[in-house]
PyMOL Python script that loads the backbone (N, CA, C, O; Angstrom):
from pymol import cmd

cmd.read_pdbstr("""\
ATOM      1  N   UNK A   1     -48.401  37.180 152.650  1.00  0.00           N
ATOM      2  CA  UNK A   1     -48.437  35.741 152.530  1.00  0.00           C
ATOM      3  C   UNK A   1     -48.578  35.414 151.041  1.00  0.00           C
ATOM      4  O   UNK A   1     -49.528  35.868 150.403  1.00  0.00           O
ATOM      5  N   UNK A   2     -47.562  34.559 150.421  1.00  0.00           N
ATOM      6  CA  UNK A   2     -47.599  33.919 149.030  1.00  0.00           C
ATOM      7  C   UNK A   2     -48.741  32.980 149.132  1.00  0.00           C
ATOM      8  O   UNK A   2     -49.321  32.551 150.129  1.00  0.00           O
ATOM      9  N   UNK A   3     -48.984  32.697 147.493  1.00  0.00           N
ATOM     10  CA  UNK A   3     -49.733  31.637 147.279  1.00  0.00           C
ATOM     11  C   UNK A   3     -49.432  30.520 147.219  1.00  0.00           C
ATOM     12  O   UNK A   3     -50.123  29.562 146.872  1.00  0.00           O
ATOM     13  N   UNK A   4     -47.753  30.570 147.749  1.00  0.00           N
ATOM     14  CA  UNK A   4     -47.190  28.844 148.063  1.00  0.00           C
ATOM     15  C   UNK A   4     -47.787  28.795 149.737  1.00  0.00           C
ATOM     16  O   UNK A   4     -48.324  27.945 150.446  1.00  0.00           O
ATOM     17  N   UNK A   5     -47.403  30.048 149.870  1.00  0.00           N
ATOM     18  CA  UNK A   5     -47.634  29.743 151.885  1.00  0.00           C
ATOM     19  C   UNK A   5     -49.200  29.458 151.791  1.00  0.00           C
ATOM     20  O   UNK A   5     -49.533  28.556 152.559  1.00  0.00           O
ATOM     21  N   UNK A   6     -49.970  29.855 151.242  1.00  0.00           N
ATOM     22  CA  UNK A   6     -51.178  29.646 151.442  1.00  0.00           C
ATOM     23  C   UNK A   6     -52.095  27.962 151.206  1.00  0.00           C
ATOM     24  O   UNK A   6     -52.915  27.316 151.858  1.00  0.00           O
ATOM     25  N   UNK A   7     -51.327  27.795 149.819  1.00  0.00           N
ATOM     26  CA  UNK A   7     -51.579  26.752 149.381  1.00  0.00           C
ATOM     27  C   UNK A   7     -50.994  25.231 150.262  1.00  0.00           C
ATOM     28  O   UNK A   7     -51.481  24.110 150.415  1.00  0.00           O
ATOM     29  N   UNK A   8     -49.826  25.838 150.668  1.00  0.00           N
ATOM     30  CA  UNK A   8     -48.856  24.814 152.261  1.00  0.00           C
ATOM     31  C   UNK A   8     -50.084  24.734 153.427  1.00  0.00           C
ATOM     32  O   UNK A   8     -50.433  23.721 154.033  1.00  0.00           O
ATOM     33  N   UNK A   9     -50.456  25.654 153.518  1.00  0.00           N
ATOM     34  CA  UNK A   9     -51.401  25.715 154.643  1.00  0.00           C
ATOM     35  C   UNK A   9     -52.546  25.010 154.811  1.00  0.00           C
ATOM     36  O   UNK A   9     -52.929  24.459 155.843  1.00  0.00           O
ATOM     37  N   UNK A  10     -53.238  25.065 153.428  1.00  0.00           N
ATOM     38  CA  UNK A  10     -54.707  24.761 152.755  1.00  0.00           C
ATOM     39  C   UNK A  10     -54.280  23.219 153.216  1.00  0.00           C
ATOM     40  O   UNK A  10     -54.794  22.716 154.215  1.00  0.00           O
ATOM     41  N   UNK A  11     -53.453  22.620 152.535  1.00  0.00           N
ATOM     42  CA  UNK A  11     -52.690  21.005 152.195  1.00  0.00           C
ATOM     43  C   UNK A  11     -52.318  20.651 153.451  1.00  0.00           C
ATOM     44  O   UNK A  11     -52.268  19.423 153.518  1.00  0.00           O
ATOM     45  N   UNK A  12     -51.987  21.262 154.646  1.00  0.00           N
ATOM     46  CA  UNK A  12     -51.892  20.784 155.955  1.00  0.00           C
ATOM     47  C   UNK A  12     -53.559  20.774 156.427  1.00  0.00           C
ATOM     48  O   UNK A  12     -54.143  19.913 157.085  1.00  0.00           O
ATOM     49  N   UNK A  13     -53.836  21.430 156.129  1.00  0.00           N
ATOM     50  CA  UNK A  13     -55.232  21.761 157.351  1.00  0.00           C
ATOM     51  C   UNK A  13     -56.130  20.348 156.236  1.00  0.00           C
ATOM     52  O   UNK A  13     -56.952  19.655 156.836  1.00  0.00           O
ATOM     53  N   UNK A  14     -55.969  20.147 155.211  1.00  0.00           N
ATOM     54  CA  UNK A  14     -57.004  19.206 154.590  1.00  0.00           C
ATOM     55  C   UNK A  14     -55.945  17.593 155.141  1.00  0.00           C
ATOM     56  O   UNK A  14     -56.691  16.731 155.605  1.00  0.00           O
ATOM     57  N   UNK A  15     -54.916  17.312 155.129  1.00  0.00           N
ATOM     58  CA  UNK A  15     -54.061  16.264 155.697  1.00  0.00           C
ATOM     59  C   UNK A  15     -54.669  15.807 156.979  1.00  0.00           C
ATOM     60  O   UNK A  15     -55.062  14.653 157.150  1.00  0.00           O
ATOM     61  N   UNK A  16     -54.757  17.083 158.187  1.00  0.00           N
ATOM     62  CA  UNK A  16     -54.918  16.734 159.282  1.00  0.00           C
ATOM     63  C   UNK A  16     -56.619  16.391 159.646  1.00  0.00           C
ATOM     64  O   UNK A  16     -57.008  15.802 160.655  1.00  0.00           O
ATOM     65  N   UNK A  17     -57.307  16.820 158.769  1.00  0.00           N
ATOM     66  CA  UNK A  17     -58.602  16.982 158.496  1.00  0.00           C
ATOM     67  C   UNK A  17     -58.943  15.294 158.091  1.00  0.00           C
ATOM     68  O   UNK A  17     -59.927  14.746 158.588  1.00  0.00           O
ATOM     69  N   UNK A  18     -58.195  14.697 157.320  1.00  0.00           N
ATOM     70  CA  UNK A  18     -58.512  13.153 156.959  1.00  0.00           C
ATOM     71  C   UNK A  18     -57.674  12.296 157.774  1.00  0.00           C
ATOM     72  O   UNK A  18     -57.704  11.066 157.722  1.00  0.00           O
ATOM     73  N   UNK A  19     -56.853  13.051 158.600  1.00  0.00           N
ATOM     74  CA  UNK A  19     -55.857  11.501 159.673  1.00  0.00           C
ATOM     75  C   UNK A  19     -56.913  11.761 160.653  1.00  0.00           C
ATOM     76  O   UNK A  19     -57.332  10.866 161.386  1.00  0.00           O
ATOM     77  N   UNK A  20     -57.469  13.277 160.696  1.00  0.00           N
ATOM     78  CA  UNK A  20     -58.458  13.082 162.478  1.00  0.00           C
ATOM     79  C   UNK A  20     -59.639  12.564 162.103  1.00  0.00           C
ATOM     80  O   UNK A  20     -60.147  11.618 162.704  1.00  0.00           O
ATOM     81  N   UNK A  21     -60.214  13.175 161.013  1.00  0.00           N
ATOM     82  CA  UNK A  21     -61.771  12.842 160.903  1.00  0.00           C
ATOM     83  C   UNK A  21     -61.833  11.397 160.129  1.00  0.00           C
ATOM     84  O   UNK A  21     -62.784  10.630 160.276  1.00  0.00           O
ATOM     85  N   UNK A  22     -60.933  11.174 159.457  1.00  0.00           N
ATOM     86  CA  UNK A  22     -60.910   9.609 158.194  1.00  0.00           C
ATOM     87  C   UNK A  22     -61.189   8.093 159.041  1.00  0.00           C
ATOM     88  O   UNK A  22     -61.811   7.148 158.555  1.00  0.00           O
ATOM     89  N   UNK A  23     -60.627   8.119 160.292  1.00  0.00           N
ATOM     90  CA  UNK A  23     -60.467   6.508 161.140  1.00  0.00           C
ATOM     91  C   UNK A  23     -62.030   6.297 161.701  1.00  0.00           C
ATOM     92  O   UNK A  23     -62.522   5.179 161.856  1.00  0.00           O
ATOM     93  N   UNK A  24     -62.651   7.406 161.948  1.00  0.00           N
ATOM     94  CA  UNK A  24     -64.366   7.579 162.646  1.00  0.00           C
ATOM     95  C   UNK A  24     -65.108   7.703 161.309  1.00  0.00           C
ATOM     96  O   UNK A  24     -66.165   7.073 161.293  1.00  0.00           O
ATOM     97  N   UNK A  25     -64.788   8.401 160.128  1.00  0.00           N
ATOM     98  CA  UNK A  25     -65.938   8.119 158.743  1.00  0.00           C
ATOM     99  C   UNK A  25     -65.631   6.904 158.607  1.00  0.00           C
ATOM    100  O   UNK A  25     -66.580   6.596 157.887  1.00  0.00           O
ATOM    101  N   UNK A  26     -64.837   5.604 158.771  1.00  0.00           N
ATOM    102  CA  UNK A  26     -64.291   4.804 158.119  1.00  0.00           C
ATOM    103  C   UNK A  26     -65.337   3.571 158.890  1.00  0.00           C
ATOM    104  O   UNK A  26     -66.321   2.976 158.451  1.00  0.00           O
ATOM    105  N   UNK A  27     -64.616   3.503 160.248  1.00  0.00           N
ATOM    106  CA  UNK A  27     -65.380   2.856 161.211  1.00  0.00           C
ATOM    107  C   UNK A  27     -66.863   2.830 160.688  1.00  0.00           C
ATOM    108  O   UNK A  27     -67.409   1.761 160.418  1.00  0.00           O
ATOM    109  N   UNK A  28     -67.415   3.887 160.571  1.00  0.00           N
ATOM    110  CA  UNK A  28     -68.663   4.189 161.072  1.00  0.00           C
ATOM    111  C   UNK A  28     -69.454   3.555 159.619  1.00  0.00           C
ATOM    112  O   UNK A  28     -70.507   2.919 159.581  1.00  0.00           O
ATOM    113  N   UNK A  29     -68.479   4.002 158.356  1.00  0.00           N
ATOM    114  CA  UNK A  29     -69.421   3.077 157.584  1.00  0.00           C
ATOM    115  C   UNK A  29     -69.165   1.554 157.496  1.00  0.00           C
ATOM    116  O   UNK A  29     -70.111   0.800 157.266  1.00  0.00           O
ATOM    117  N   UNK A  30     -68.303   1.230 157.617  1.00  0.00           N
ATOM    118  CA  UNK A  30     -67.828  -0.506 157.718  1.00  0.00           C
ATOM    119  C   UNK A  30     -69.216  -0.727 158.814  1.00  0.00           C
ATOM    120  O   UNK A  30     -70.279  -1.018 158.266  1.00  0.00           O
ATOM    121  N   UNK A  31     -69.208  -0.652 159.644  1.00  0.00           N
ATOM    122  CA  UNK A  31     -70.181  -0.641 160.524  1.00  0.00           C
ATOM    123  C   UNK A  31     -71.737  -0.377 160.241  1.00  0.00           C
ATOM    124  O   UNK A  31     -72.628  -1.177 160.527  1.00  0.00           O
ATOM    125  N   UNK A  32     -71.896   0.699 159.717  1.00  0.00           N
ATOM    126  CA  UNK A  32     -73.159   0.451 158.752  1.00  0.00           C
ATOM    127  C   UNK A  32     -73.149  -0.188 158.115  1.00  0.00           C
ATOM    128  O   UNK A  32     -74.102  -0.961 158.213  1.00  0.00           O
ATOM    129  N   UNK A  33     -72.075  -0.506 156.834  1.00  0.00           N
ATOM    130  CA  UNK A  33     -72.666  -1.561 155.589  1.00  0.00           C
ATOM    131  C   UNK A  33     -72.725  -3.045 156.564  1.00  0.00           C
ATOM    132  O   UNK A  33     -73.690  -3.769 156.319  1.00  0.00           O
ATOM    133  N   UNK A  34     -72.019  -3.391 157.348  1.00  0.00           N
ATOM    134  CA  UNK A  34     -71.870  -4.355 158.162  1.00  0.00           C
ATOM    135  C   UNK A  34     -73.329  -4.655 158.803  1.00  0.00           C
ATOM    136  O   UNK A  34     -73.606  -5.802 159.153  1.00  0.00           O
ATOM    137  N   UNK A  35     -74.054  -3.818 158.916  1.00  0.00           N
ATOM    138  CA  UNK A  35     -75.702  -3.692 159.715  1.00  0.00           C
ATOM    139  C   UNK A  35     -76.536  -3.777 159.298  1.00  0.00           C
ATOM    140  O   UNK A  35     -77.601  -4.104 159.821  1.00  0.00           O
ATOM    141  N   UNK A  36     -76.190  -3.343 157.542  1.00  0.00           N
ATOM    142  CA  UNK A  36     -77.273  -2.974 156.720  1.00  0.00           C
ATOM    143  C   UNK A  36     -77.159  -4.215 155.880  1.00  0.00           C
ATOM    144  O   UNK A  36     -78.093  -4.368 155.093  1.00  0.00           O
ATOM    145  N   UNK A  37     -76.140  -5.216 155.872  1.00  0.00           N
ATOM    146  CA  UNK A  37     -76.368  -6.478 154.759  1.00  0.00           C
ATOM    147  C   UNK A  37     -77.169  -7.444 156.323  1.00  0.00           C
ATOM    148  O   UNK A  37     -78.048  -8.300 156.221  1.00  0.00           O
ATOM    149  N   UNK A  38     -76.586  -7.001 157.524  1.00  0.00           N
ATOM    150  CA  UNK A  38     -77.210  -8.080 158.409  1.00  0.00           C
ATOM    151  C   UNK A  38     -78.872  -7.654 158.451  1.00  0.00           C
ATOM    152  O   UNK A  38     -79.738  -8.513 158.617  1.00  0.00           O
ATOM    153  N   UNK A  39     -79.141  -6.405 158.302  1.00  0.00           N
ATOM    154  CA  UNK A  39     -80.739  -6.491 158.237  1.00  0.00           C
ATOM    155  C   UNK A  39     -81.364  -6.794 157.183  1.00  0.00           C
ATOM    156  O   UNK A  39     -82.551  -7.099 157.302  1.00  0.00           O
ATOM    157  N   UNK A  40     -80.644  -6.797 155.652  1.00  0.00           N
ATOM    158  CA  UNK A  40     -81.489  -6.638 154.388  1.00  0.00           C
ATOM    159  C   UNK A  40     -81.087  -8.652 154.866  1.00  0.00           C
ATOM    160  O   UNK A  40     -81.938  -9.119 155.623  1.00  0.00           O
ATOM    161  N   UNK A  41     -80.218  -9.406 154.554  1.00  0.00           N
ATOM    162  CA  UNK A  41     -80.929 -10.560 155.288  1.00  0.00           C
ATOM    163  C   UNK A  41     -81.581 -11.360 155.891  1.00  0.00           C
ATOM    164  O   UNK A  41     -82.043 -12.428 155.492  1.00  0.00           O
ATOM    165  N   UNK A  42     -81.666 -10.749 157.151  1.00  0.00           N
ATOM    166  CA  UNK A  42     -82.577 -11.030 157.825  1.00  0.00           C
ATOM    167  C   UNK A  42     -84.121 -10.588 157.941  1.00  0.00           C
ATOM    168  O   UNK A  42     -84.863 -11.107 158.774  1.00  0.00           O
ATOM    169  N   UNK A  43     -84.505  -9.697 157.137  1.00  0.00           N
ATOM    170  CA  UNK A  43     -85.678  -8.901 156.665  1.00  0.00           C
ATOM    171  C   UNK A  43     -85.876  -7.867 158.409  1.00  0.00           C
ATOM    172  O   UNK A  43     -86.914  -7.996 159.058  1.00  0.00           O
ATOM    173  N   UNK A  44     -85.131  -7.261 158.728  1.00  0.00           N
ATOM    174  CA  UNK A  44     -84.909  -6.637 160.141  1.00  0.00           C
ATOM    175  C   UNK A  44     -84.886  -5.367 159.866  1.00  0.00           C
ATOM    176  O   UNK A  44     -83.860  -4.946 159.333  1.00  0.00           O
ATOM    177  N   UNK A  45     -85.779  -4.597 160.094  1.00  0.00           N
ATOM    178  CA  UNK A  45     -85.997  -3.186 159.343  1.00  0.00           C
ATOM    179  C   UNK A  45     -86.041  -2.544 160.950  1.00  0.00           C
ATOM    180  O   UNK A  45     -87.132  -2.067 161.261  1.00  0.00           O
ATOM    181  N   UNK A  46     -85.245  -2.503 161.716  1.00  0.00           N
ATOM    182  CA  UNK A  46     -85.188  -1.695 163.125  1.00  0.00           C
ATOM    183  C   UNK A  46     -84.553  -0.401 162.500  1.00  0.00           C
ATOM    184  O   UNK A  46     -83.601  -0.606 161.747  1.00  0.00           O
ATOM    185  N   UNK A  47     -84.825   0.519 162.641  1.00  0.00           N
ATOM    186  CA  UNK A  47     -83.829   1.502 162.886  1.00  0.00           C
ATOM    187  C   UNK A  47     -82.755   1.719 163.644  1.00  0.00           C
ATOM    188  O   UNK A  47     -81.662   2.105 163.229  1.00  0.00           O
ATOM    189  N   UNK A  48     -83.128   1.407 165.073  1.00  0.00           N
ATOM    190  CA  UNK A  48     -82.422   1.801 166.171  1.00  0.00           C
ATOM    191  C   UNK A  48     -81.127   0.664 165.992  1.00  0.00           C
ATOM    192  O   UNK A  48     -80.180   0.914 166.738  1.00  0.00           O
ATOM    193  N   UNK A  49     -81.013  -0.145 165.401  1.00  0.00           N
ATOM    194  CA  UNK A  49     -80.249  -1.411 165.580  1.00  0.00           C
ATOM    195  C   UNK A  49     -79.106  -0.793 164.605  1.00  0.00           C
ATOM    196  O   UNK A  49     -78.042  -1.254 165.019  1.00  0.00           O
ATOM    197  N   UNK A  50     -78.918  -0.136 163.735  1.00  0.00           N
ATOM    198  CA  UNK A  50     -77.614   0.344 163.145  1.00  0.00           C
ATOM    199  C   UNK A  50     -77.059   1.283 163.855  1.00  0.00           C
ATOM    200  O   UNK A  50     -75.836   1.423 163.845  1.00  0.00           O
ATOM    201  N   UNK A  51     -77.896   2.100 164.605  1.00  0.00           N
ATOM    202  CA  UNK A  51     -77.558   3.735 165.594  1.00  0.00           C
ATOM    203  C   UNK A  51     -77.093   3.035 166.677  1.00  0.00           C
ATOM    204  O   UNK A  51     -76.876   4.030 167.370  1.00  0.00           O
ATOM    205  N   UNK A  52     -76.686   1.896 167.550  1.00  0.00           N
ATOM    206  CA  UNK A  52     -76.434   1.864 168.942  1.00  0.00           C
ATOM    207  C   UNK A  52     -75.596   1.300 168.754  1.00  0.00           C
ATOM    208  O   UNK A  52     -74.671   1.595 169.511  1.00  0.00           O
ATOM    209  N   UNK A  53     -75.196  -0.096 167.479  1.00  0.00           N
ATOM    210  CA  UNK A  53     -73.713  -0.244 167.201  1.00  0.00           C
ATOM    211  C   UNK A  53     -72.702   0.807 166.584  1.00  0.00           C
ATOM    212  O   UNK A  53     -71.589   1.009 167.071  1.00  0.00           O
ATOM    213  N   UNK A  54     -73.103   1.336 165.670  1.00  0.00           N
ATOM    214  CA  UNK A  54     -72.434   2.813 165.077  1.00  0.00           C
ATOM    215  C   UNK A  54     -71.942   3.462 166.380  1.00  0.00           C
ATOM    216  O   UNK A  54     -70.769   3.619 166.719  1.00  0.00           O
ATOM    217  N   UNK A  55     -73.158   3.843 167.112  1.00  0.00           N
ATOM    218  CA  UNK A  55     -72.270   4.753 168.239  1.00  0.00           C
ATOM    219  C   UNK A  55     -71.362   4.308 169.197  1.00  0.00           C
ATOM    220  O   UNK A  55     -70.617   5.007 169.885  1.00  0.00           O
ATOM    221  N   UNK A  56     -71.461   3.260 169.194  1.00  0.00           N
ATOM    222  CA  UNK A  56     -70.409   2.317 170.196  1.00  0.00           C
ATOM    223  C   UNK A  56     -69.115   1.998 169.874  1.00  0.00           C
ATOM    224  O   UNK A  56     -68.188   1.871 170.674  1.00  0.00           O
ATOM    225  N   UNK A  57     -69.057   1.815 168.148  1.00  0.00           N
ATOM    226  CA  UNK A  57     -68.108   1.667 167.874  1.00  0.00           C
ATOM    227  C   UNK A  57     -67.273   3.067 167.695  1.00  0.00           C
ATOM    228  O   UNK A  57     -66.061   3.103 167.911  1.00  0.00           O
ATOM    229  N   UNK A  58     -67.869   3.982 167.367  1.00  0.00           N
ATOM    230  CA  UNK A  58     -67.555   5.787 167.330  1.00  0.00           C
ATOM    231  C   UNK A  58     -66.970   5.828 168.423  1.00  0.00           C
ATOM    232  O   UNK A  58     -65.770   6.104 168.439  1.00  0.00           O
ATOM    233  N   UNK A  59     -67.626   5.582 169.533  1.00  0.00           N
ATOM    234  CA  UNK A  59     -66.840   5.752 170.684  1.00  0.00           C
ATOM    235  C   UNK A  59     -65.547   4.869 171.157  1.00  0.00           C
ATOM    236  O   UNK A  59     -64.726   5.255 171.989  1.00  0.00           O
ATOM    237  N   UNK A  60     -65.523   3.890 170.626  1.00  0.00           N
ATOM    238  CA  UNK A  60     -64.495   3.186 171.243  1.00  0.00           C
ATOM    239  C   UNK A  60     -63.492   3.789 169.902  1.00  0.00           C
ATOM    240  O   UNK A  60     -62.340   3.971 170.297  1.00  0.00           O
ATOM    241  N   UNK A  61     -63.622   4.019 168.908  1.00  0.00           N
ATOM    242  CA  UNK A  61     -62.707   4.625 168.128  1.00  0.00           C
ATOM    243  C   UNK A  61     -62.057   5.940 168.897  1.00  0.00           C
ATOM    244  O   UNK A  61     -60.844   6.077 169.052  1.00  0.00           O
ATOM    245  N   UNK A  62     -62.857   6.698 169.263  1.00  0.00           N
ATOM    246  CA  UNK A  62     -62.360   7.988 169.837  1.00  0.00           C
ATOM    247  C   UNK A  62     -61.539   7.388 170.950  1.00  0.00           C
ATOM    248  O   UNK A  62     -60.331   7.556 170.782  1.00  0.00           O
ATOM    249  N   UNK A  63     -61.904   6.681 172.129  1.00  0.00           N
ATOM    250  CA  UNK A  63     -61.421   6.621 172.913  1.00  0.00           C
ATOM    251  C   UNK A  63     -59.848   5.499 172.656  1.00  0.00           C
ATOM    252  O   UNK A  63     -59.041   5.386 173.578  1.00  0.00           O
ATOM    253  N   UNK A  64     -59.678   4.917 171.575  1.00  0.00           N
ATOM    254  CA  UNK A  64     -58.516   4.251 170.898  1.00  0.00           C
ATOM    255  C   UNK A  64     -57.153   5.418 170.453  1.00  0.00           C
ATOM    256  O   UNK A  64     -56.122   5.552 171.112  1.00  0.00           O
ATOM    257  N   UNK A  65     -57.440   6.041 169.392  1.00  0.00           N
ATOM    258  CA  UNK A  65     -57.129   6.752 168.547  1.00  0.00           C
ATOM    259  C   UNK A  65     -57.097   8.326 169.385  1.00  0.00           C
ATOM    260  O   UNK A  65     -56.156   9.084 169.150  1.00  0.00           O
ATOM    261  N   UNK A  66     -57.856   8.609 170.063  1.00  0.00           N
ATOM    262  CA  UNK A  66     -58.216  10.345 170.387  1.00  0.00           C
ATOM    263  C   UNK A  66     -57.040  10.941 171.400  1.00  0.00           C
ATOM    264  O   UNK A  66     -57.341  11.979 171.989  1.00  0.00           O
ATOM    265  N   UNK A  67     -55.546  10.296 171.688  1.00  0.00           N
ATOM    266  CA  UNK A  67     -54.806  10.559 171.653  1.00  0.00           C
ATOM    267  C   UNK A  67     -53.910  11.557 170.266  1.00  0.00           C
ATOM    268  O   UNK A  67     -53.518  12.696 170.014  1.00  0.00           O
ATOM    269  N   UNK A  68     -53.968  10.097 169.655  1.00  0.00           N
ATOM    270  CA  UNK A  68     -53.485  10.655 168.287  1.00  0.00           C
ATOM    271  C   UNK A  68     -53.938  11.975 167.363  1.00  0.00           C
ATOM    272  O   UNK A  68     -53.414  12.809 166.624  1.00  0.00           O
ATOM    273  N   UNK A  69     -55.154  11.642 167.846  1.00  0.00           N
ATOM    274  CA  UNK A  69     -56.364  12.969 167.078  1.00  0.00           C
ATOM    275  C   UNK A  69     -55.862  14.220 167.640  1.00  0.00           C
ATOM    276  O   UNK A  69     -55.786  15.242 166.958  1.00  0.00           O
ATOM    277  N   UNK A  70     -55.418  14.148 169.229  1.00  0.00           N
ATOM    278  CA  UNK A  70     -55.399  15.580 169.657  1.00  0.00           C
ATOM    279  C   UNK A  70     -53.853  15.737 169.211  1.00  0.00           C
ATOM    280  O   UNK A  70     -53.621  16.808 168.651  1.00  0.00           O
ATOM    281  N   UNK A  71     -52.923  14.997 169.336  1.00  0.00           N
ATOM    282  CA  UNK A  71     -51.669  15.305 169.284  1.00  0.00           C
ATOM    283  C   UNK A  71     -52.270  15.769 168.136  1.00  0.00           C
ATOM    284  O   UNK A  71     -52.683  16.889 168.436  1.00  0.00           O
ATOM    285  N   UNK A  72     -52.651  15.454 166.577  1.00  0.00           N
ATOM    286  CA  UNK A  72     -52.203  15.804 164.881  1.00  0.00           C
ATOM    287  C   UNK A  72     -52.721  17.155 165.226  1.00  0.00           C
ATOM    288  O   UNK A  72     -52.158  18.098 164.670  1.00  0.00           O
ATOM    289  N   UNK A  73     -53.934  17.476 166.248  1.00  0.00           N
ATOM    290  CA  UNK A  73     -54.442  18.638 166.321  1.00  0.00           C
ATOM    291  C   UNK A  73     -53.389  19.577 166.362  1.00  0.00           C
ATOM    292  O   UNK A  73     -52.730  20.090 165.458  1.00  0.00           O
ATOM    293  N   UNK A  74     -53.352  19.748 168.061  1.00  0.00           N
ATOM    294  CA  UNK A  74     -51.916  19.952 168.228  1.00  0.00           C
ATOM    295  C   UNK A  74     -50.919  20.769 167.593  1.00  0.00           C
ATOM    296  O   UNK A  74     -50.669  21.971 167.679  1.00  0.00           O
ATOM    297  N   UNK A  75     -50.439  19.888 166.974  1.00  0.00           N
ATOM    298  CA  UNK A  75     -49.073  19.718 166.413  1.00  0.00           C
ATOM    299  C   UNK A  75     -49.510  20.729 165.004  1.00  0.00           C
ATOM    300  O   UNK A  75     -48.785  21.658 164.648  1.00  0.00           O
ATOM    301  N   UNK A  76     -50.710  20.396 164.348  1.00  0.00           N
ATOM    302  CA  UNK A  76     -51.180  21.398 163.783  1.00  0.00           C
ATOM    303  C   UNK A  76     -51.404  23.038 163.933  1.00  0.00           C
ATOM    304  O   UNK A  76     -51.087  23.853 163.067  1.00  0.00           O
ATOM    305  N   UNK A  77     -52.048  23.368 165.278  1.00  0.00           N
ATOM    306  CA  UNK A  77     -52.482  24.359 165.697  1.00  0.00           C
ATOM    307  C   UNK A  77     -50.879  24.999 165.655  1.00  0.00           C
ATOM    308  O   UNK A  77     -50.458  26.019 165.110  1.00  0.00           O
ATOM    309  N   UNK A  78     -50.163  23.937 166.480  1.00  0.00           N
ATOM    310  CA  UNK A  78     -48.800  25.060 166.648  1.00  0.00           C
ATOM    311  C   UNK A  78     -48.301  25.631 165.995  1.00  0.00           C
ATOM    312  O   UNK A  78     -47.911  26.752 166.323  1.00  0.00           O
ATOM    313  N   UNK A  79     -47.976  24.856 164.139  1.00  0.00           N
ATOM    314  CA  UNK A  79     -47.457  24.988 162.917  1.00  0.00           C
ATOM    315  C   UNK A  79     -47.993  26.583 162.596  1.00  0.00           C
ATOM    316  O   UNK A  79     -47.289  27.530 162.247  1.00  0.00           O
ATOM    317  N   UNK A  80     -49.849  26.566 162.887  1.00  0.00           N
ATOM    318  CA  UNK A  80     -50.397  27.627 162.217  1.00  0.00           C
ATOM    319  C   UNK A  80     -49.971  28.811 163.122  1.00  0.00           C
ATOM    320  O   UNK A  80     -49.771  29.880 162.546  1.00  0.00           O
ATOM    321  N   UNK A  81     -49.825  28.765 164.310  1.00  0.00           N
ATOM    322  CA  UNK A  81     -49.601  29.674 165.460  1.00  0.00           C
ATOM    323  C   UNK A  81     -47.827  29.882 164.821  1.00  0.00           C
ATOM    324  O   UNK A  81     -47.332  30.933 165.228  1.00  0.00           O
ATOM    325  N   UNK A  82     -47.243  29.356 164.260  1.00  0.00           N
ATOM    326  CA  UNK A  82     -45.598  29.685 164.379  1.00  0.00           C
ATOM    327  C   UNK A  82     -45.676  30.238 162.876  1.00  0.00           C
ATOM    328  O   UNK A  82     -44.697  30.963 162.701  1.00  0.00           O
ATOM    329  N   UNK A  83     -46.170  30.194 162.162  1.00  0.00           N
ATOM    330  CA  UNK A  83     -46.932  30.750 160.579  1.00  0.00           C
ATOM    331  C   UNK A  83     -47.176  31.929 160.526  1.00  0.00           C
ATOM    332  O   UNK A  83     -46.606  32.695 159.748  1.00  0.00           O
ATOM    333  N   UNK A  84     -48.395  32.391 161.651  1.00  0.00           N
ATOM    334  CA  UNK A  84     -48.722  33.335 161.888  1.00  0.00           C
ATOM    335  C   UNK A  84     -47.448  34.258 162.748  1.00  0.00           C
ATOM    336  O   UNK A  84     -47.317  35.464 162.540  1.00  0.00           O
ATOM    337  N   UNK A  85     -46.865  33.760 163.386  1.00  0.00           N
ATOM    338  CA  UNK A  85     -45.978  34.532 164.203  1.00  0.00           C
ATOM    339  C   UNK A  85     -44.763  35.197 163.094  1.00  0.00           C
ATOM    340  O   UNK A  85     -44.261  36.320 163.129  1.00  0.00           O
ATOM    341  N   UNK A  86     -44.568  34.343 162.354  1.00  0.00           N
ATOM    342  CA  UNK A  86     -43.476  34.722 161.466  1.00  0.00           C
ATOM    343  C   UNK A  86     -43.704  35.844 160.502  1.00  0.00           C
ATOM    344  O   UNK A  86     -42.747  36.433 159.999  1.00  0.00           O
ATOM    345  N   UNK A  87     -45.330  36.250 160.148  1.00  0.00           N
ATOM    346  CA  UNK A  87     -45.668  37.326 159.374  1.00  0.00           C
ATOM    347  C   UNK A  87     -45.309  38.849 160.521  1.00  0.00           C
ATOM    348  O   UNK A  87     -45.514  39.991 160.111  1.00  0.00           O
TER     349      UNK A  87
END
""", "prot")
cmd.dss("prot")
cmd.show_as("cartoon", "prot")
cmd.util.cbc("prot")
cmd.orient("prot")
């Protein structure tokens, strides 16, 4: 294996790494800063009150998107499986 094939590889696996994992880090902080200007306002120092919207919205992200997530998976895994086959 060259250090182009390797470096092709590295650059897929970090691609698919920010289309699957990037839409749930994204959510999740919009959603915090979104929680955290509504409590530093309101002087609302709950903890639990940023953790039960965060996770709700996490989840409805997954369950939106987690099509897409598994296909990039997927479609990934196969690339590396047909990569590997070719050595």
């Amino acid at each position: 294996m060259s250090t182009q094939n390797v470096l092709d590889v590295l650059q897929d696996a970090f691609l698919v790494l920010i289309r699957v994992g990037g839409p749930v880090l994204i959510i999740a902080l919009v959603v915090g800063l979104v929680i955290s200007i509504f409590q530093a306002t309101t002087q609302i120092q709950e903890q639990t009150l940023s953790f039960v919207p965060k996770l709700f919205s996490i989840l409805l992200t997954l369950v939106l998107l987690g099509n897409f997530m598994l296909n990039s998976l997927i479609s990934f895994t196969e690339r590396m499986f047909s990569i590997i086959a070719g050595f």
